[in-house]
Each structure stands twice: as structure tokens, then as C-alpha cells.
N, C-alpha and C positions, 0 to 999 in steps of 0.2 A: 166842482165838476158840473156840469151842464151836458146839459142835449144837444149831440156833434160831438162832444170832448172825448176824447179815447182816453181810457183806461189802461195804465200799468200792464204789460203782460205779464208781469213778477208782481206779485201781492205781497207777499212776505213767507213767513214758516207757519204751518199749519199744528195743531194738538200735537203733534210726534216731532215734530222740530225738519219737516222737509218743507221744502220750499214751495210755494205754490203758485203756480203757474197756468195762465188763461190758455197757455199753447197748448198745455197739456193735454186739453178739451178738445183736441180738433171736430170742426163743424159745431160744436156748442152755442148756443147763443148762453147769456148769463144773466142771473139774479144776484147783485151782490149786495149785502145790506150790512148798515152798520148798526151797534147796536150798543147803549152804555155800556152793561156788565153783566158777566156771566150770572146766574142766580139769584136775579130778581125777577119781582115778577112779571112786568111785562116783558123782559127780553126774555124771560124763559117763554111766558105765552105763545112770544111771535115765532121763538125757537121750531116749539112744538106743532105750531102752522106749518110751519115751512116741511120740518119732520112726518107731519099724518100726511102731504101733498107730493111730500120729494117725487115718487115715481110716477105721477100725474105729470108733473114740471118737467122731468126726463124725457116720458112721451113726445113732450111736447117740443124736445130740443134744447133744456135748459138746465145749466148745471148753477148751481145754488152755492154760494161763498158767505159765510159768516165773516163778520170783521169786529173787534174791539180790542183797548187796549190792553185786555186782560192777557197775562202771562200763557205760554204753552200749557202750562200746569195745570193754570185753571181752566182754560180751553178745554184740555183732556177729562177730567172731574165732570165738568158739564156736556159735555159732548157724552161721557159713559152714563153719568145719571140719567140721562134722557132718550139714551139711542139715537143722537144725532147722524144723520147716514151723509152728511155734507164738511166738506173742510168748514174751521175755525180758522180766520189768521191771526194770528197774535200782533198786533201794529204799537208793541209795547212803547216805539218812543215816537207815535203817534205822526208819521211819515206818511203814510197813505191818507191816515183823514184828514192830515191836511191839505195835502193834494187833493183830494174828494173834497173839501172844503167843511166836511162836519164837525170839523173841532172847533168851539166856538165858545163863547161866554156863557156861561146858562146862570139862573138864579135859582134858586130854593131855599125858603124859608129865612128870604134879607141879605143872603150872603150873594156872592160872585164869584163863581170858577168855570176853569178851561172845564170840557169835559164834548162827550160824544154825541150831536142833535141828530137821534133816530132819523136814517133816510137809506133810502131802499135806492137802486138803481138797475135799469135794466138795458143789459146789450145785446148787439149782433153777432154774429159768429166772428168779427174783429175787434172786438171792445170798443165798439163806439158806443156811447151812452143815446138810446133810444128814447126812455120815460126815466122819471125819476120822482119818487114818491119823499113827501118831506113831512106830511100828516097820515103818520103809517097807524094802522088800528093794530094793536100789534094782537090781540085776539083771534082775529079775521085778517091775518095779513096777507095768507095764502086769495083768499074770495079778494080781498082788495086786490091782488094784483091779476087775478081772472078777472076782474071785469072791464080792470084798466085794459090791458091786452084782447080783448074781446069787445071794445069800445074799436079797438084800431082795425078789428078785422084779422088780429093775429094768431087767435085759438080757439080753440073749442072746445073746454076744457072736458072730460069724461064725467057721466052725473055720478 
């Protein structure tokens, strides 16, 4: 996925196994971000960004979609440990990221496997992809995408 490319209005099933849907949102614009696995540590980091900002992001018009190819299960587990307040989708047989294009070869430690390359995407109130982040800090992921957005003219985020 790219900038212009429309996004899925069907994502997949969310921590409780419903389906989750962009339509849902009416007038929403979106934060959708992918993420390798539930309970490590930078996707729990970037999690918790997203979680201390959620009603900042809302203010601002924006509903927040987690994606990996982690099971409902685990979704659920991590979503409750943490107080996530935003859907999980579960993209257990990896359908969407590869539609979104983040499923890709990764290396670590000499080896070579498929797996999920952290990238954030953000859309309009119709899922077309607007920015899209591909070197996510996942600490400050929330400030990364306040300044990208505030770079465009498109927020102001609250101090």
C-alpha cells in the first residue's frame, strides 16, 4: 500500500472475533499500524503510545486499528494487559499485510523469514492512505505521527 491506495473497509476480526470494519467509523479518518507480535517489546512500546494518546487521536478525528498476525487470543491477553482502548485485528493468515505490502523477508541473527516490517499508515475519512510511516519509533510513536501530521497542516495536537 502506498499513498492514494485505498484500504480494505473489512480488516479482519478484532480480540472478541467481530469483524472490523473502516465503515464502522463513520467520518473517521484512520491510524492503522502493523506490528510484528503481541508482547514484545517494542510493539508493546508503540501499543502503549498509541493507548496514553488514543483520546488526543479521537479529538482529532482518528480512530486507531492495531494489526498483526497474532491469533484473537493473543490480541485479547494484550489488549487486557495493557488497557488497549483501540481494535486488534487478528490477520492470522496474513491477508491484509499482504495487501498492505508489510509481509516481507526480514533477517535476524543470519537466518531469513516471512514476517510483519513495522509500518504505520494513515487515512482519510474513505481509506485512502494519506502518510505512511515505515521507520516507526515505536516508543514515540504517538509524537512521530503528531509531527508528521502537523508537518502537513493537519493537527494541532493538545499539550
Amino acid at each position: 500500500m502506498n499513498i492514494d491506495d485505498k484500504m480494505p473497509d473489512i480488516l479482519g476480526k478484532d480480540s472478541n472475533g467481530n469483524e472490523v470494519k473502516l465503515s464502522d467509523y463513520p467520518g473517521m479518518k484512520f491510524i492503522i499500524y502493523f506490528y510484528p507480535k503481541d508482547n514484545t517489546p517494542g510493539c508493546t512500546a508503540e501499543a502503549v503510545s498509541f493507548r496514553d494518546n488514543y483520546e488526543t487521536f479521537r479529538q482529532m478525528g482518528y480512530q486507531i486499528i492495531g494489526v498483526s498476525k497474532d491469533s484473537e487470543a493473543s490480541h485479547q491477553k494484550f489488549a487486557c494487559k495493557y488497557e488497549l482502548p483501540f481494535p486488534l485485528v487478528a490477520d492470522t493468515d496474513t491477508t491484509l499485510c499482504q495487501l498492505a505490502g508489510v509481509w516481507q523477508k526480514k533477517k535476524m541473527a543470519g537466518r531469513e523469514y516471512m514476517g510483519i516490517v513495522r509500518t504505520t499508515f494513515v487515512t482519510d475519512e474513505n481509506g485512502v492512505v494519506t502518510d505512511k510511516i515505515e521507520k516507526v519509533q515505536t516508543k514515540v510513536a504517538s509524537e512521530q505521527l503528531f509531527k508528521l501530521l502537523d508537518g502537513r497542516g493537519s493537527i494541532n495536537p493538545a499539550p
